[in-house]
One Martini backbone bead per residue (centre of mass of N, CA, C, O) as a GRO file, in nm:
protein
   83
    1UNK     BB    1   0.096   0.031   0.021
    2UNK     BB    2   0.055   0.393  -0.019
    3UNK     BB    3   0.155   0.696   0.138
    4UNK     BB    4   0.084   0.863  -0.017
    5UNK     BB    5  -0.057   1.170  -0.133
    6UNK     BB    6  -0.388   1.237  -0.275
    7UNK     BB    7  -0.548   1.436  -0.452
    8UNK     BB    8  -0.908   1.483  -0.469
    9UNK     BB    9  -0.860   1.649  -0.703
   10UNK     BB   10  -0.972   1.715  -0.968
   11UNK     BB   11  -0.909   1.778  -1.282
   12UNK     BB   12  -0.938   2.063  -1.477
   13UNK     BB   13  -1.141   2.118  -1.715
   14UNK     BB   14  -1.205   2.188  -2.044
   15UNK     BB   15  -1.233   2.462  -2.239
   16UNK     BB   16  -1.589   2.455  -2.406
   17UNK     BB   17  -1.391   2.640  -2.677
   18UNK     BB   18  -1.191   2.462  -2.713
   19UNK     BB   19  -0.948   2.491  -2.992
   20UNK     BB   20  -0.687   2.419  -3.189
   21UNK     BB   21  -0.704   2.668  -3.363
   22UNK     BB   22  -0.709   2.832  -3.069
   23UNK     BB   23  -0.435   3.022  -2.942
   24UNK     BB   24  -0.606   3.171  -2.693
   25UNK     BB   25  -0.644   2.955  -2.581
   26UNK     BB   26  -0.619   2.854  -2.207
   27UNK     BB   27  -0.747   2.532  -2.163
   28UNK     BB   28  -0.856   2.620  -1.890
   29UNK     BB   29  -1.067   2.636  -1.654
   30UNK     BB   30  -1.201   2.929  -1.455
   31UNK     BB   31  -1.483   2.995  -1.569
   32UNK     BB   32  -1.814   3.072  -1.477
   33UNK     BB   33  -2.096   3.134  -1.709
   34UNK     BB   34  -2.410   3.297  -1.677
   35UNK     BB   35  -2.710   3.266  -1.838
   36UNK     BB   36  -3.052   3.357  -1.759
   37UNK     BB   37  -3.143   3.037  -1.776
   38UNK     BB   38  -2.870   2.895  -1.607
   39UNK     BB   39  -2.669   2.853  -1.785
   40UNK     BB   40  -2.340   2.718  -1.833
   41UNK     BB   41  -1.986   2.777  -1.917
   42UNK     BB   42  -1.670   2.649  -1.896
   43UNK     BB   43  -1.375   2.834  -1.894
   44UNK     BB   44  -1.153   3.026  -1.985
   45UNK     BB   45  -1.064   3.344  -1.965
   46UNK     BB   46  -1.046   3.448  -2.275
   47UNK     BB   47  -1.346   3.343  -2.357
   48UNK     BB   48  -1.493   3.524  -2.110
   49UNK     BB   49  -1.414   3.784  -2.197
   50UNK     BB   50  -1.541   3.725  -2.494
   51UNK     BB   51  -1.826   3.715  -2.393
   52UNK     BB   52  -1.871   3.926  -2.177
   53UNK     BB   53  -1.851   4.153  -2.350
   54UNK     BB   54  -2.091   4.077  -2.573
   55UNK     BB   55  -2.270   3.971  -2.304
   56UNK     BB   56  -2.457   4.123  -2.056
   57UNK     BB   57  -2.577   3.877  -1.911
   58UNK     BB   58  -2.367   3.780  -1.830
   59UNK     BB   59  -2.254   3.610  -1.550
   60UNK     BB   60  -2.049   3.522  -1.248
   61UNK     BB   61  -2.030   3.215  -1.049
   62UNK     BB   62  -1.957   3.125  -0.747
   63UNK     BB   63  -1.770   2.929  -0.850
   64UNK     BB   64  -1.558   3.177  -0.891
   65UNK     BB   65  -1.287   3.262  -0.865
   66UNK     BB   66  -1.087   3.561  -0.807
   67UNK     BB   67  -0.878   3.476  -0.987
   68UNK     BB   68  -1.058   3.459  -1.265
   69UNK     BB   69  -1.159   3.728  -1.264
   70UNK     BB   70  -0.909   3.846  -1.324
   71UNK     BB   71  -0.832   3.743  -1.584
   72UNK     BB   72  -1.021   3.805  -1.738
   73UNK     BB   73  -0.989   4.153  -1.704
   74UNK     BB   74  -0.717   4.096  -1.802
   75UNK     BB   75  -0.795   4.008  -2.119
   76UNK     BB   76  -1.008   4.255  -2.160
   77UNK     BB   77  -0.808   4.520  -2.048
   78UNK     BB   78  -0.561   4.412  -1.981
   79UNK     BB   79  -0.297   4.579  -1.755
   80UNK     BB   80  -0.004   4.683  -1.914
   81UNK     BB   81   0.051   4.967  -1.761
   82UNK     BB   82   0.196   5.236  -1.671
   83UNK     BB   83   0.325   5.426  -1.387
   0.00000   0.00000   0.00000
């Protein structure tokens, strides 16, 4: 028997919109965004900036953690402005 610490976390499943040929995908979930319906979506950073940016509806669901939440706004807003 293996006395090894074994993470109970499953790995985070990839991002719903990734394709081979979008490299814009970070291709790892990080963010849900719920749609009126309360459909649910799980996405990389990247693609969640840009539904949320085109679809006002979309809120971030309380399963997004604030780390996910800030990457979005990066992969949105930029944030690489100098001080």
């Amino acid at each position: 028997m293996s006395t090894a610490h074994r993470s109970r976390k499953s790995p985070q499943p990839d991002c719903e919109l990734r394709e081979k040929e979008r490299p814009t995908c970070a291709g790892r979930e990080q963010v849900v965004l719920v749609g009126l319906d309360g459909f649910e979506q799980h996405l990389c950073p990247a693609h969640a900036a840009a539904l949320w940016l085109t679809d006002p509806t979309l809120r971030f669901s309380a399963k997004t953690r604030p780390q996910g939440i800030t990457a979005v706004m990066w992969q949105a807003f930029g944030g690489g402005g100098r001080r």
